[in-house]
N, C-alpha and C positions, 0 to 999 in steps of 0.2 A: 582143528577143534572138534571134541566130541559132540554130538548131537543130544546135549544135557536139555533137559525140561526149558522153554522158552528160547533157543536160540533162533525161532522163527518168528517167535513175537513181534506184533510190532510195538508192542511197551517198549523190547528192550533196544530195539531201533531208535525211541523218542528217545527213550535214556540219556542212549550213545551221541547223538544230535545234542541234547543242552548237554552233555558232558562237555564236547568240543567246545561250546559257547563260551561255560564255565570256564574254562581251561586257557581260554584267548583273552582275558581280560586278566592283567596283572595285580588288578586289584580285589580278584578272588585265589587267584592260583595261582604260583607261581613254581615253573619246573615240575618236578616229579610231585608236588605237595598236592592235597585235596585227595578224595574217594571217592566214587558215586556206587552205591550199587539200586536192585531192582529184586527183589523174589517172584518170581515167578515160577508155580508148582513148586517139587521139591529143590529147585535150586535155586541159590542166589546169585546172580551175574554181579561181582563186584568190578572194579579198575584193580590191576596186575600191580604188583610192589613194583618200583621206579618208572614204571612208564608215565606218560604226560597226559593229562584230560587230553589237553590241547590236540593231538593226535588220534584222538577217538572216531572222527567222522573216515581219517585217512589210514589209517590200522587196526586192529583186533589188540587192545586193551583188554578187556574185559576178561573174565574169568568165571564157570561158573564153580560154586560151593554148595557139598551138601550141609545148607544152614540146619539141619533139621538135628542131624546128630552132630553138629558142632553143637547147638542148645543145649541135647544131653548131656553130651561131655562137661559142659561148663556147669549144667544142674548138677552133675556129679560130683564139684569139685576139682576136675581136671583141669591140666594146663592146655588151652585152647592156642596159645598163641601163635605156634608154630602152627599155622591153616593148612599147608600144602597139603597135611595127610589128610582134608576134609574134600581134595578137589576130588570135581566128577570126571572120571577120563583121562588123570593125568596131565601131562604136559609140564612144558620145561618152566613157566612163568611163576611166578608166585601169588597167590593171594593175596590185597595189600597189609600192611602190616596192621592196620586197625578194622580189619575182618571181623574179630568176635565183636568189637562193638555197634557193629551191623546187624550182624546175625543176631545179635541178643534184643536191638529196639526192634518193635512189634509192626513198624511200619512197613508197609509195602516198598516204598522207597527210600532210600537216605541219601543226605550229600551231605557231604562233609568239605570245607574251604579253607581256605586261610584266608575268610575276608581283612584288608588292609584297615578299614573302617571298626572291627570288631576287635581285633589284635590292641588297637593304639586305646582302647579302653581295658580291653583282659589283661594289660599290664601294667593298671593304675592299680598303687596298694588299697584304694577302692573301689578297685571292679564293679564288686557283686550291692555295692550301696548307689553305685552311678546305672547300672542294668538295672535294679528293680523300677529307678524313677523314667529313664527311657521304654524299655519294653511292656509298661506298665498294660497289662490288659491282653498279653499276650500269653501262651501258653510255654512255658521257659521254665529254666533251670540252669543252676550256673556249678561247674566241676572244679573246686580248686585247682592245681595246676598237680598231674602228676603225668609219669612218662608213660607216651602214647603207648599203644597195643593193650594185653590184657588191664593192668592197671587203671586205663582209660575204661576200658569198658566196665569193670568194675566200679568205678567215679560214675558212672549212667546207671546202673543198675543199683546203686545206693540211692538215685533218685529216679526210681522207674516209671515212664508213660509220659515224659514230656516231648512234643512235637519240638522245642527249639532248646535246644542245649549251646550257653555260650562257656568253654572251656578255656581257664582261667591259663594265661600264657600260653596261648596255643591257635584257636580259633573258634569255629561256628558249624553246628550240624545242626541239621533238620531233620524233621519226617513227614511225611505224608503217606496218601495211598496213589496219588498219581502224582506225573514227573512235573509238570505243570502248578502242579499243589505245591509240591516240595520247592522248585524257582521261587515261585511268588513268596515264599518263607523266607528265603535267602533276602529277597528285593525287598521285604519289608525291615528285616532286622537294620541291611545295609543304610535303608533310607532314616529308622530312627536313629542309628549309630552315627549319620555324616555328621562331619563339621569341617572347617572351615583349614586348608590347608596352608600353610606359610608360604608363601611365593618362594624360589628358588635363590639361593643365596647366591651370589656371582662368586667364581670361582678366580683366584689368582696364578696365573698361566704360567706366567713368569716363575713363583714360586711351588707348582705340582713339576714343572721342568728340573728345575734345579734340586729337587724329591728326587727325583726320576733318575736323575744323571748316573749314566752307569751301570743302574739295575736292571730288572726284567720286567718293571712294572710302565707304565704308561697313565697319564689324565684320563678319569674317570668323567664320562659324558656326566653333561650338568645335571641331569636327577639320580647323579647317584655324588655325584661331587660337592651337591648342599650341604650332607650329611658332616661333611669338614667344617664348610664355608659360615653354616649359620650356627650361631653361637647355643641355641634352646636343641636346635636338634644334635649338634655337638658332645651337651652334653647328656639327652638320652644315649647317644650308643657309648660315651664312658660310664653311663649306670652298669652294664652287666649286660648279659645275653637275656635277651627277653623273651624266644622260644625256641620248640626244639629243632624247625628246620635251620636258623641259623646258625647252629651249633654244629650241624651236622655237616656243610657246606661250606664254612666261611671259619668255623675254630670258633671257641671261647672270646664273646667280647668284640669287639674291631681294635687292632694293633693299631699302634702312630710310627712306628719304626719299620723302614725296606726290610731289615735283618732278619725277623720273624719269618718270612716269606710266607705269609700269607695271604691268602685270594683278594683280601680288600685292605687297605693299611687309610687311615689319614694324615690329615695334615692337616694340623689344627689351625682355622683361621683361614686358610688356604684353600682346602677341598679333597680331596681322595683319588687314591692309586689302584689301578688294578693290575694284576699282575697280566702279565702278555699274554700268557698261555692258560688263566683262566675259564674255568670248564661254561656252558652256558647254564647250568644250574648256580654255581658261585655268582655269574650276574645279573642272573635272575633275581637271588639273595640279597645282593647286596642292594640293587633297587629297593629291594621289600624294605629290609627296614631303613632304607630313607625315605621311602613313602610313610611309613607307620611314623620314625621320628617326625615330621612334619606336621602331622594328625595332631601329636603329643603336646599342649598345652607346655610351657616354657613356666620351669619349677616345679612341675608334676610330681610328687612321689610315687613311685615307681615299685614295682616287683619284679624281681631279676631271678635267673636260675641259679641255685647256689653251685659249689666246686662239684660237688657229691652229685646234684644233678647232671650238672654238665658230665661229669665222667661217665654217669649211668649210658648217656644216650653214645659216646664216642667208644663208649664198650662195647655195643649193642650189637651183636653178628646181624640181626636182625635190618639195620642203619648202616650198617656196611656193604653188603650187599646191595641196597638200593644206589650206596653213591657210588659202586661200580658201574653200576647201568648208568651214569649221566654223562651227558653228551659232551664234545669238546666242543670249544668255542668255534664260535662261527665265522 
């Protein structure tokens, strides 16, 4: 790693430390999902495309950016999105794929999450009417849903200088000036966001078996086999994909059919398959949204991503790339 502005700081030390924090709790981050960066002088230390918070206290994550003429560029009109040409020093990593919308908020720090808590509201077809009576008093701003990278950041800069942006099918980013600021941002949204989770639906053994018989798939441990078993969470994930990590991970929707072969199939009434060979990102995934279905109020209208979305993100070299970097199953 080059010797960029702040790799001796100990800001970006603290950074790194609640990065890890962040990263080990599945109901901020999950897999390769979430960002954190730090500016310090002229560079911004953000988290590397596909790498894992969770890995931050025990690898070099991090990446620094010159955010200063990455600004430029974007004041100019330019396409920022491809970051690498911003990094200081090189190297093999990438900058994460939602860089410019770091480099563009004014804060000294940012994190960005996929809190499970904020998700299972950003994907009510009244988000932004359920946000204003929760956060009420807080300093926010809510991004309709469009795909991550420049366009995100552009969704922020159409409403510039709020500390707490909740992004509509997606998740939750802060700002502050110190890392400790920015946590307590997180811990507060999370805590007005909680409610009340549906207890685990019992899964049928007998019936994920006889699913099973033959293929390459295997019974999905029970918080990820509710997502079958209980009928309100059942049927959020037949609404449609609800954002863009599970898209990216798990394919369009969750399949009911082995044939499909893909990473997470149900069984309705029954519980959920995963496939044997299952990357640790796919079930990370598929946790996530049986954790978020859960969250999800039974009857909810709902906001899902359309066809056209979905293609956007499984076109994306950008989303390809990162799901090269994910780990095999453990």
């Amino acid at each position: 790693m080059s010797a960029a502005p702040g790799r001796d700081d100990p800001a970006l030390a603290e950074l790194v430390a609640a990065s890890a924090r962040i990263g080990a709790d599945p109901l901020l981050v999950q897999a390769a999902g979430g960002n954190t960066s730090i500016k310090l002088g002229g560079a911004m230390w953000i988290k590397a495309s596909g790498q894992w918070l969770a890995d931050a206290a025990r690898q070099d994550v991090m990446v620094p950016v010159d955010f200063v003429a990455l600004r430029a560029a974007y004041g100019e009109g330019g396409d920022v999105e491809n970051a690498k040409r911003f990094l200081i020093g090189g190297g093999v990593l990438r900058p994460s794929i939602e860089t410019a919308m770091h480099a563009m908020m004014p804060h000294r720090v940012v994190l960005h999450v996929h809190c499970v808590a904020t998700i299972a509201t950003a994907v009510r077809a009244d988000a932004e009417a359920r946000l204003a009576g929760a956060l009420a008093g807080l300093d926010w701003g809510f991004v309709p849903y469009v795909r991550p990278g420049q366009p995100l950041a552009d969704g922020v800069m159409a409403r510039p200088g709020h500390a707490i942006y909740v992004f509509g099918n997606h998740g939750l980013t802060v700002g502050a000036e110190t890392v400790e600021g920015a946590v307590a941002l997180i811990e507060t949204v999370r805590a007005r966001l909680a409610a009340a989770a549906r207890p685990l639906a019992p899964a049928d053994d007998a019936a994920l078996a006889r699913a099973a018989a033959g293929s390459g798939y295997e019974a999905a441990p029970p918080e990820i086999a509710t997502l079958g078993a209980d009928p309100a969470s059942l049927a959020v994930a037949r609404a449609g994909s609800l954002y863009p990590d599970h898209v990216i991970f798990l394919g369009p929707g969750v399949p009911e059919r082995v044939e499909t072969g893909a990473p997470l199939v149900l069984v309705p009434g029954a519980g959920a398959l995963l496939r044997r060979d299952a990357s640790a990102s796919a079930r990370a995934m598929a946790r996530c949204i049986a954790d978020v279905a859960r969250l999800v109020p039974a009857g909810a209208a709902l906001s899902v991503l359309s066809a056209d979305e979905e293609a956007a993100l499984l076109g994306w070299e950008a989303e390809a790339y990162r799901k090269t970097l994910q780990r095999p199953a453990s």
